[in-house]
C-alpha positions, 0 to 999 in steps of 0.5 A: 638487949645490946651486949657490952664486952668490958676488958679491964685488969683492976677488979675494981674498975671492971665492977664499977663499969660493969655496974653502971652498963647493967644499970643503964639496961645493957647486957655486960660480959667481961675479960681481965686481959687483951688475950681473954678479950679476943678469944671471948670476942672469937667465941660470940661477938659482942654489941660494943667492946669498952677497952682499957689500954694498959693490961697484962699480956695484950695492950688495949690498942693492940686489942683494938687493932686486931677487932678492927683488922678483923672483917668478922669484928671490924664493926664492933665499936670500941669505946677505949677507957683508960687513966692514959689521959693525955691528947696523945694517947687519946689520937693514938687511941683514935688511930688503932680504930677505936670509935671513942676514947673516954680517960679516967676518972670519968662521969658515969654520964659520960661513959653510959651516953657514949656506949649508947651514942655508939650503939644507936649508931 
């Protein structure tokens, strides 16, 4: 079963995610910030990582940079989810290495079929 790392400060957000990734039959873990995210990623790396962008004490891309400029996580997909919703933050998103970029609010449909999209990849 494909394990599913979801980093996201608002509690309710990271529930609703969470939710809809283990009712499509994912295994879910979960980090409330950037720093929490990598030290988890270091500790036992996850199949896919879903990434908010705006967070306390580490931003999404910065996240993203670093899994990406490491040869131990470069491979991770990174699926960035945030309310930053703009063509430029989506190109931004897409420039820090993400492998897609879903704004909020979104369709259950479309995150659950991007997450498995990436991991069938």
């Amino acid at each position: 079963m494909s394990t599913v790392l979801v980093v996201e400060d608002s509690v309710t957000q990271r529930a609703m995610i969470t939710d809809l990734l283990k009712g499509s039959g994912l295994n879910v873990t979960i980090a409330s910030d950037g720093v929490e995210a990598l030290e988890k990623i270091e500790g036992h790396s996850p199949d896919l990582v879903v990434l908010d962008i705006v967070m306390p004490r580490m931003n999404g891309y910065e996240v993203c940079r670093q899994i990406k400029a490491n040869p131990k996580t470069q491979n991770i997909p990174v699926v960035m989810c945030s309310s930053k919703g703009e063509e430029f933050d989506r190109y931004w998103g897409m420039k820090q290495g993400a492998d897609a970029y879903i704004a909020k609010p979104f369709q259950p449909t479309e995150l659950v079929g991007t997450v498995k999209q990436l991991l069938r990849g």
